[in-house]
C-alpha distance (Angstrom), angle and dihedral (degrees) to the residues before:
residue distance angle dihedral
X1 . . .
X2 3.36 . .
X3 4.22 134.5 .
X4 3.84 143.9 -160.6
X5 3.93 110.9 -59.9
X6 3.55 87.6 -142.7
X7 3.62 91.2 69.3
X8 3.60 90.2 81.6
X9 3.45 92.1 29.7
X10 4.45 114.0 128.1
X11 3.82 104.3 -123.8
X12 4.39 95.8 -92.5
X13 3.41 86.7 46.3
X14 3.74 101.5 57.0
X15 3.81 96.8 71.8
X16 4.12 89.9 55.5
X17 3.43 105.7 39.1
X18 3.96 127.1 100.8
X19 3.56 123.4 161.2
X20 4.12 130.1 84.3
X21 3.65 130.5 -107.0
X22 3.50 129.1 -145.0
X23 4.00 111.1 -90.1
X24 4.13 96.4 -166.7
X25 3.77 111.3 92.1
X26 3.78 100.5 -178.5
X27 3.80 87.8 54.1
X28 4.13 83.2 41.0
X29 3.67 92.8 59.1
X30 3.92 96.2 43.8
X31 3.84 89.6 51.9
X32 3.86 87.9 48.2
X33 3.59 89.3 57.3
X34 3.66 95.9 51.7
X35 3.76 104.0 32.4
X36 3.56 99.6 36.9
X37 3.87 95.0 34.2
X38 3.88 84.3 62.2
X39 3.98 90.4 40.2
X40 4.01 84.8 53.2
X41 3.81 95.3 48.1
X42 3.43 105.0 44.5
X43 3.95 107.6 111.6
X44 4.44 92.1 -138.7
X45 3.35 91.1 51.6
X46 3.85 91.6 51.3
X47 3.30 85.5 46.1
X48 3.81 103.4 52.9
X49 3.89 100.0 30.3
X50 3.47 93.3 36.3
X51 4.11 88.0 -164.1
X52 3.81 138.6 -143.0
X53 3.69 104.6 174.3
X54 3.92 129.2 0.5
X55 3.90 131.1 -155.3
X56 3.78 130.3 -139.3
X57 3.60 117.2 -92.5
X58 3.79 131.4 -108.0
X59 3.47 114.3 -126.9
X60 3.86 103.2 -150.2
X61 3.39 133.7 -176.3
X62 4.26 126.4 -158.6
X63 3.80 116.3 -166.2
X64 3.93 119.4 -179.8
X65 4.11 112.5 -59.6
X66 4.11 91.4 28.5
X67 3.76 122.8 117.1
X68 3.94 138.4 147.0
X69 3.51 112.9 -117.2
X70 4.15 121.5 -122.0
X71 4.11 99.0 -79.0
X72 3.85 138.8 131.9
X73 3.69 126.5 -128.8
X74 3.17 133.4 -100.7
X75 3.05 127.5 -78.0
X76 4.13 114.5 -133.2
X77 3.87 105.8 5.7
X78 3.82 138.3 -178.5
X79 4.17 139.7 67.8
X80 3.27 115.0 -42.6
X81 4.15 109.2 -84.0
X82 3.68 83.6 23.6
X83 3.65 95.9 66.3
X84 4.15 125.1 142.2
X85 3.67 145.7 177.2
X86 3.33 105.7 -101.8
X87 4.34 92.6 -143.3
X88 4.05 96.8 153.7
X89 3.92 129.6 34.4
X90 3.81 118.6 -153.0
X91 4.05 132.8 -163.5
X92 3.52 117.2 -166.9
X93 4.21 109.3 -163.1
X94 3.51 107.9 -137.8
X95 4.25 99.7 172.3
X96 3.21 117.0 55.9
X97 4.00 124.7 -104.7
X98 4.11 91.8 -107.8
X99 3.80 88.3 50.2
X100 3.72 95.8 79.3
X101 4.03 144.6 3.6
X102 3.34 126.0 -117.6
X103 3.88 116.1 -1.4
X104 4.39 91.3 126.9
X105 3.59 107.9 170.4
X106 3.38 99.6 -135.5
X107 3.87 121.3 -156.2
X108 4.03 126.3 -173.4
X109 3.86 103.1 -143.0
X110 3.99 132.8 166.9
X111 4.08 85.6 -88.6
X112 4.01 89.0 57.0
X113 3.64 119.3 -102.9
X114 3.92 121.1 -10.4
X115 4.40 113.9 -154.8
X116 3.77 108.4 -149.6
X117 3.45 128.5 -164.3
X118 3.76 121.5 147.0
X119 3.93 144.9 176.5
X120 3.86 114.6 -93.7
X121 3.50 114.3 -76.9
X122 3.59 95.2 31.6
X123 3.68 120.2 122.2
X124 3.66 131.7 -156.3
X125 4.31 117.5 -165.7
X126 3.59 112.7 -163.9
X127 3.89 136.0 170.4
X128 4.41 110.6 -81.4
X129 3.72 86.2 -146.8
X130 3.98 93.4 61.6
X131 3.86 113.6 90.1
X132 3.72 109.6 -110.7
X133 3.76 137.2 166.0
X134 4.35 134.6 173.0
X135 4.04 112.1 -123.2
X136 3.44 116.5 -128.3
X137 3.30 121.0 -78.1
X138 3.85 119.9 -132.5
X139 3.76 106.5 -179.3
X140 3.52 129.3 30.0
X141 3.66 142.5 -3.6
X142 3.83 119.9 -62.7
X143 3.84 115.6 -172.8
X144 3.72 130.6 -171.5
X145 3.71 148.1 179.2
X146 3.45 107.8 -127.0
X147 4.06 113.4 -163.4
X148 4.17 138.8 158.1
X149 3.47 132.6 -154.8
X150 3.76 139.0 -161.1
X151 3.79 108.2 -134.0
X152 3.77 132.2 -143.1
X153 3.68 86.3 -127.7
X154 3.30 117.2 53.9
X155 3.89 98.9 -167.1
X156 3.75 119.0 73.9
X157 4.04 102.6 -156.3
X158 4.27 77.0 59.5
X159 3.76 98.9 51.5
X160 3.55 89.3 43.3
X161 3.67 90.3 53.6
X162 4.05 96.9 47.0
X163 4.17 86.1 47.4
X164 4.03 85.7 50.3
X165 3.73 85.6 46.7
X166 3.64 93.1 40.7
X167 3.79 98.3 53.6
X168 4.06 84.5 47.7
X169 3.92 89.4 61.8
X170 3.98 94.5 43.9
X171 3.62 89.8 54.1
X172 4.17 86.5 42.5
X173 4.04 97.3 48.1
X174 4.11 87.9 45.7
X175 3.89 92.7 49.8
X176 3.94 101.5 30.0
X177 3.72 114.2 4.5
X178 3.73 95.0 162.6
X179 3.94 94.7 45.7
X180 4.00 117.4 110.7
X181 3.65 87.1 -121.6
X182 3.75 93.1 60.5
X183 4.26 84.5 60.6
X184 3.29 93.3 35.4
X185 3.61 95.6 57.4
X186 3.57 93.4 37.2
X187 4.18 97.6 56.8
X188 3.80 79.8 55.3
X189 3.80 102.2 54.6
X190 4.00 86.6 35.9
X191 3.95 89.7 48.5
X192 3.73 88.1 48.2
X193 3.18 98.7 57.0
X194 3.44 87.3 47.3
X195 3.80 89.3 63.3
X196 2.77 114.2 42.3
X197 4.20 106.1 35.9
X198 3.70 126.8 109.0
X199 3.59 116.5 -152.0
């Protein structure tokens, strides 16, 4: 079963938001094991969200005439003594891009605005500050697993420096893992980290 989106919705959001949410928690809770245990796991997610503390997802549903407004997200989120900085949004796709028209996450970003539509079981991590919105979708049924987390590093021009810096050192311990470079490069992404992390 699913409910109104705006249910959840913070109080701007309520008067832009159209979709439906998933109303089941038991079923929530096993899907958050699965889907966000493999979210959790996955070593370039670690890598580029470098993450604190993670919500549960949103299960959401779009049929045809439902959209989410233009908005940003808020801010600090979660129950009271639970609360966290919401630094990084995430969409998980669950249908898959044939399944329905329209339904573009679309994300305003330095390099102007970014369309995203991918294959299920793609994910896309994004900056919660950035204004973002899903077009309406016209045929179909897109569905989505909606999730925030609060990362280690609160700045993004610094996590998107260590993931640079990360990638550099896969590439370096697959090609020359013995090479002084490799621990060179390495003591400076660990030391980094180091630096720069709030936990």
């Amino acid at each position: 079963p699913f409910q109104d989106g705006r249910l959840s919705a913070g109080k701007d959001a309520v008067r832009i938001k159209h979709n439906e949410e998933l109303a089941n928690e038991n079923l929530q809770s096993r899907l958050n094991r699965l889907v966000l245990g493999a979210l959790y796991t996955h070593p370039e997610f670690q890598a580029a969200a470098l993450p604190l503390r993670m919500s549960g997802a949103f299960y959401a549903r779009y049929l045809p005439g439902m959209q989410y407004g233009l908005h940003v997200d808020d801010p600090v989120m979660g129950p009271e003594g639970g609360r966290y900085r919401s630094d990084i949004a995430i969409t998980i796709f669950i249908s898959e891009p044939q399944d329905y028209d329209g339904g573009e996450l679309i994300i305003n970003t330095e390099f102007g605005e970014q369309s995203i539509k991918l294959p299920a079981g793609d994910a896309v991590i994004y900056s919660a500050s950035s204004l973002h919105k899903v077009v309406d979708v016209t045929r179909g049924e897109r569905l989505v697993a909606v999730t925030w987390s609060q990362s280690m590093v609160r700045d993004p021009a610094q996590r998107r420096l260590l993931h640079e810096l990360y990638l550099s050192l896969e590439t370096l311990r697959t090609v020359t893992p013995d090479a002084e470079v490799t621990a060179s490069i390495n003591h400076v992404y660990v030391n980094l980290i180091r630096m720069w992390a709030d936990v």
